[in-house]
N, C-alpha and C positions, 0 to 999 in steps of 0.2 A: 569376679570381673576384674580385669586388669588393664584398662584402657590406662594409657598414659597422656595429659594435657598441658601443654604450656601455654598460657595467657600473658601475653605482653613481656616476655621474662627480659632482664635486663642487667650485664654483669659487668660491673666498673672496676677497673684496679688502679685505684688510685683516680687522676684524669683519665683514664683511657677506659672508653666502653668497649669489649672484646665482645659481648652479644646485646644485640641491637632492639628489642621488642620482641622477642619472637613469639608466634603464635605457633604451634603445631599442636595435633592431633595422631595419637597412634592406637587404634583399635584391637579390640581383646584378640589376643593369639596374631597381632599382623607382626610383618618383619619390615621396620624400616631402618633403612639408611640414611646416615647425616653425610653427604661426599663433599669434598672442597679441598683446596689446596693445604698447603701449613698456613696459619694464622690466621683460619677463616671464622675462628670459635666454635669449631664441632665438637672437640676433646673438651673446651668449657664446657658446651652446652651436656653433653654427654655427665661430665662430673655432678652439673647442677640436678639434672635426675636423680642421681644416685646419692648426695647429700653431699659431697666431697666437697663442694664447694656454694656458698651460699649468697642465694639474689640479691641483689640489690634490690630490683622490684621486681611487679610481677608472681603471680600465681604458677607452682606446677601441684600435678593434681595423680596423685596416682592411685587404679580402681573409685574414681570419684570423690576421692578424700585430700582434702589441703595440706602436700608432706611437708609447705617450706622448714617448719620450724622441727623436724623430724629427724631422729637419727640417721644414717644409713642402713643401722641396724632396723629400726623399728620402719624402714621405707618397703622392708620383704625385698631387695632387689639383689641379685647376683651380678658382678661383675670380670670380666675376665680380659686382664692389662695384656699390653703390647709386651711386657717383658716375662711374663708367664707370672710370676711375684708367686714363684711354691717355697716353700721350706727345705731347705736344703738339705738339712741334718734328719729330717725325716723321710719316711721309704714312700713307694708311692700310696700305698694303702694308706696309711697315714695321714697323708696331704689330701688325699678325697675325703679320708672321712675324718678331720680335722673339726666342721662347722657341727660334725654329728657328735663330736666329743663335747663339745662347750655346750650343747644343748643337757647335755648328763644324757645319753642315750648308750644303753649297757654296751658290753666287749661285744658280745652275742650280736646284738642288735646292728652294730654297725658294721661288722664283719661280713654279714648277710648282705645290707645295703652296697658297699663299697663292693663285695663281687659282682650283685647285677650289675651296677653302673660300669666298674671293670670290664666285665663280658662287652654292654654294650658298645663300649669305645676299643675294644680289642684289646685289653692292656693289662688280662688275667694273668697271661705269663713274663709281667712283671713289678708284678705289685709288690714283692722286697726288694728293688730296686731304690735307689739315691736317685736324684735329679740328674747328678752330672752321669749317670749312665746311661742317661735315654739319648735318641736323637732329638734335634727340635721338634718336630712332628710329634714323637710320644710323649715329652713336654706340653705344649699345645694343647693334646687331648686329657693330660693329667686335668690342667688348667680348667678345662672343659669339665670335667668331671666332677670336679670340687665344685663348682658352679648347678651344676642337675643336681649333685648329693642334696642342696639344698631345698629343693622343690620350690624356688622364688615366683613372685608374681611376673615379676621382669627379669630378663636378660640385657645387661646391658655388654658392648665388646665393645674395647680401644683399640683401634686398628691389631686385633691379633695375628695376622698373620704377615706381618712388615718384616721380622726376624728371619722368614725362609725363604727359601731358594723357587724360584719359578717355576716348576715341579712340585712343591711341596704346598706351595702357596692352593695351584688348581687341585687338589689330592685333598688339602682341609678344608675348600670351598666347597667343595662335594658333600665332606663329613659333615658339615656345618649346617647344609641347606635340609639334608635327609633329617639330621637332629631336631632339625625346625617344626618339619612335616610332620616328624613321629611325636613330638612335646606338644605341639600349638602353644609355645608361652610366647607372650609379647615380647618383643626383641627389639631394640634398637644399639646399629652398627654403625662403628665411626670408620670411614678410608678417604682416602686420597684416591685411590685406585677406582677407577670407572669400570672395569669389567669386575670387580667385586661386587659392584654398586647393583650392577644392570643384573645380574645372574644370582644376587641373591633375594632380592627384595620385592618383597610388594609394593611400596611406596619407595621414591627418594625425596630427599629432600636436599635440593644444590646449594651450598653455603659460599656468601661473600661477602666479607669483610665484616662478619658477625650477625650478617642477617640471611631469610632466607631468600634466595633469587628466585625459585620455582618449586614447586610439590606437588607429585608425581607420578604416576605410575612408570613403570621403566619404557615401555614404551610414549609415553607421553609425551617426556623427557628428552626421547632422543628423535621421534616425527616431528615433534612441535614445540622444539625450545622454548621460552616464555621471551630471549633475549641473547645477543651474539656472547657473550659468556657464558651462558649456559649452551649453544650453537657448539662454541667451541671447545669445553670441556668435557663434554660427551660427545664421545666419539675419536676413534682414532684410524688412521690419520684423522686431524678435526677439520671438520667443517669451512671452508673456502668461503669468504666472501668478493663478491664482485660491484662494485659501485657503478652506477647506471641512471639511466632514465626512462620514461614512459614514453612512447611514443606510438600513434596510431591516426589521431584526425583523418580522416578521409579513406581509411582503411585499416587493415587488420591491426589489430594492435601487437605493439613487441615489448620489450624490454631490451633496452640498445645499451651495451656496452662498447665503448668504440666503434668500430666498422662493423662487429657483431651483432644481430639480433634473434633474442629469442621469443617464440612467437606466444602472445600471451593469453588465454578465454578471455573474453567480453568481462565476465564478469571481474577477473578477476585484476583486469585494467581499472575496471571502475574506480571499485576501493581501493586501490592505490593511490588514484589520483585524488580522492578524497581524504586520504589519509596525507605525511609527511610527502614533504615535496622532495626531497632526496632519497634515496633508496639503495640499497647493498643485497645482493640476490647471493642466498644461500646456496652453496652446493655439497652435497655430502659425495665422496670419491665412489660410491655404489652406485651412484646415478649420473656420475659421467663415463660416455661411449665411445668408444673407439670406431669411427665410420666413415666409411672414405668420402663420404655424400656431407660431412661436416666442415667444420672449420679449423682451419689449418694452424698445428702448432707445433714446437719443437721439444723435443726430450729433453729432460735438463737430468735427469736421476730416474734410476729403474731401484726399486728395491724389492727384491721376492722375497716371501716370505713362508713360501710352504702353500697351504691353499689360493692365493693370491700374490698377485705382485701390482704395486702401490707407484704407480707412473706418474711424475708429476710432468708438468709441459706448461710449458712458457708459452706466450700469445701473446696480442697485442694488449688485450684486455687485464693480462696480471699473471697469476698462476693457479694452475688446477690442478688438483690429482684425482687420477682414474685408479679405479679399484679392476684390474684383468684377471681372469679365474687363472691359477695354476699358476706355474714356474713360467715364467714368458722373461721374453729376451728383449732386450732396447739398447739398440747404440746411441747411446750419450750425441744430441747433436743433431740426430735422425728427423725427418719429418713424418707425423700422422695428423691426421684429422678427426676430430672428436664433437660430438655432441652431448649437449643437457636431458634427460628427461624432462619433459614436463607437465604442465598442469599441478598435479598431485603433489610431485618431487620438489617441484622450486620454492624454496618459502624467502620471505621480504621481510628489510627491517627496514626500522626508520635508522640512517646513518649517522643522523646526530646521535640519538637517545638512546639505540640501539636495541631498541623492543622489536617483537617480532611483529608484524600485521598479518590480520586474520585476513584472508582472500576467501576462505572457503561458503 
C-alpha cells in the first residue's frame, strides 16, 4: 500500500512560511495534482514528500508509516525534475539502469531490465546514445524510465514537461497518463499548467500562497470552484465575474446587473439572499450565447482559435466572453446580443470573501 498523507505539514525558511498547514490525502495507485502559480509552495510541498526538504511541523506518512525523519532514499519514492538531472557522460542505458547498479544488481540482470523499460518508452534504438543526442522528449522519457527502473512506491514529477515546445508538451501528457494506467503507482504532479492539471489527474489540489484553496476532482474543480481564484485559475479563457444584486419581491426573481436581469429559481434566490449580501455572478465563456432575443453588447476582440473562437463583448454590466464553435468572424466594434445560461451554469460568490455559495 502506498497511500501518501500530509497532516498539518508546515515549511518556514527562516520568517517566511512557504506551506501553510496542509492537510492532503493521496490514495494507492491515485494521480494527483499539486497546480498553482510560482510561489504557491507546490515544488516545497512536492520536495517535503520526497525528503529533499525537511518540516518544520506536521506529519507526512507514506504507505502509513511516519517518513519525516526518513531518507529520501529509505522513503521508496522516484522523482523526476523539471531539468531531466540525467548524467551526461553516461549513454542512455546507463542512466536508466544507474539505480539498478547501486543496488549490486549483476551486468545480466540490468541489461534485461533497462530493455523492457527501453522497449516500453520507445528508446531501444537508442540506448548508446549520450544525453545531448536525444531530443527533449527522449530525454524526458530517459528521465521517465530511470524512475519505473526503480519499481518505487511513489512517483513524484516537478513540473517535467516546462522544458518542451507545445506539441511536445501534449505528446508527453499522453505518454504520461497511459504510464499511469499500465503502473497504478501513486503519483503526485507539480504544474502551473491547468490543462495538465485537468487531463491528467484524479484529484487536484489548487494551491495559494502555501496553502490548499480546494481538492478535487477535475471536474469538481472546474463546475464548482470552492472560490473566485480557484473560478479563475481553472479555466481558460477564465471565468468572468459580474457584481450584482437580488432582486424579486413581488415577483420572479433575477439577478440584476445594471439594467440586466437574469432570471433566477426560487430556490436558488432564496439562499442567496440568506447568504452574503453582495454577490458576483460566475460566468464561464461556454455558457455565454450569442442570441438576438438577448442583450445587447459590442465586440471589443474576436480571437479564433481553431475549434472555437473566444468573443469578448463589452456591455453595460462589464465584460464577457463567449466561447462560438469554429473559426467565426467579428468586426471589432460590431453589435450582438448575448445571453447566460442558467439555473445550473450560473454559480455566486460572496464578493467580499470571495467563496463560492451553494444554490443547489
Amino acid at each position: 500500500m502506498a497511500e501518501v498523507e500530509l497532516r498539518a505539514v508546515t515549511k518556514n525558511f527562516g520568517k517566511v512560511a512557504v506551506c501553510r498547514g496542509i492537510d492532503l490525502q493521496v490514495a494507492d495507485g491515485e494521480f494527483v495534482t499539486l497546480l498553482g502559480p510560482s510561489g504557491c509552495g507546490k515544488t516545497t510541498t512536492l520536495n517535503l514528500v520526497a525528503g529533499l526538504e525537511d518540516a518544520s511541523a506536521g506529519d507526512i506518512l507514506i504507505g502509513g508509516r511516519r517518513v519525516n525523519d526518513f531518507t529520501p532514499f529509505e522513503r521508496d519514492v522516484a522523482m523526476v525534475f523539471q531539468n531531466y538531472a540525467l548524467y551526461p557522460h553516461m549513454t542512455v542505458a546507463e542512466n536508466i539502469g544507474f539505480t539498478l547498479r547501486l543496488r549490486g544488481i549483476g551486468r545480466a540482470g540490468r541489461r534485461q531490465r533497462v530493455a523492457e523499460v527501453a522497449e516500453s518508452l520507445e528508446l531501444s534504438g537508442v540506448l548508446d546514445r549520450l544525453p545531448a543526442q536525444l531530443s527533449g522528449g527522449q530525454q524526458q522519457r530517459v528521465a521517465l524510465g530511470r524512475a519505473i527502473i526503480r519499481e518505487p512506491q511513489v512517483f513524484l514529477f516537478d513540473e517535467p514537461f516546462s522544458n518542451l515546445d507545445a506539441g511536445l508538451r501534449i505528446k508527453m501528457r499522453a505518454e504520461v497518463k497511459e504510464l499511469h494506467q499500465r503502473l497504478r503507482v501513486t503519483s503526485i504532479f507539480v504544474t502551473h499548467d491547468q490543462e495538465e492539471a485537468l487531463s491528467l489527474s484524479d484529484r487536484i489540489a489548487v494551491m495559494r500562497e502555501g496553502a490548499i484553496e480546494q481538492y478535487g476532482t477535475p471536474a469538481e474543480v472546474y463546475a464548482r470552484p470552492a472560490s473566485k481564484y480557484v473560478a479563475r485559475f481553472i479555466g481558460s479563457p477564465p471565468l468572468e465575474f459580474l457584481p450584482g444584486r437580488v432582486e424579486g419581491e413581488g415577483g420572479l426573481p433575477a439577478f440584476r446587473v445594471g439594467a440586466a436581469a437574469f432570471p433566477l429559481p426560487l430556490r436558488t434566490a432564496e439562499r442567496l439572499v440568506q447568504g452574503a449580501q453582495t454577490f458576483a455572478l460566475g460566468v464561464r465563456p461556454e455558457h455565454v450565447v450569442l442570441s438576438p432575443a438577448g442583450i445587447r453588447a459590442t465586440v471589443r476582440l474576436a480571437q479564433p482559435v481553431g475549434p472555437a473562437t473566444f468573443v469578448t463583448l463589452a456591455w453595460e454590466g462589464g465584460e464577457l466572453v463567449a466561447r462560438v464553435p469554429g473559426m467565426a468572424s467579428f468586426a471589432a466594434g460590431s453589435a450582438v446580443h448575448f445571453q447566460v445560461d442558467r439555473e445550473e451554469h450560473l454559480m455566486f460568490f460572496d464578493d467580499h470573501q470571495g467563496r463560492r455559495l451553494a444554490t443547489e
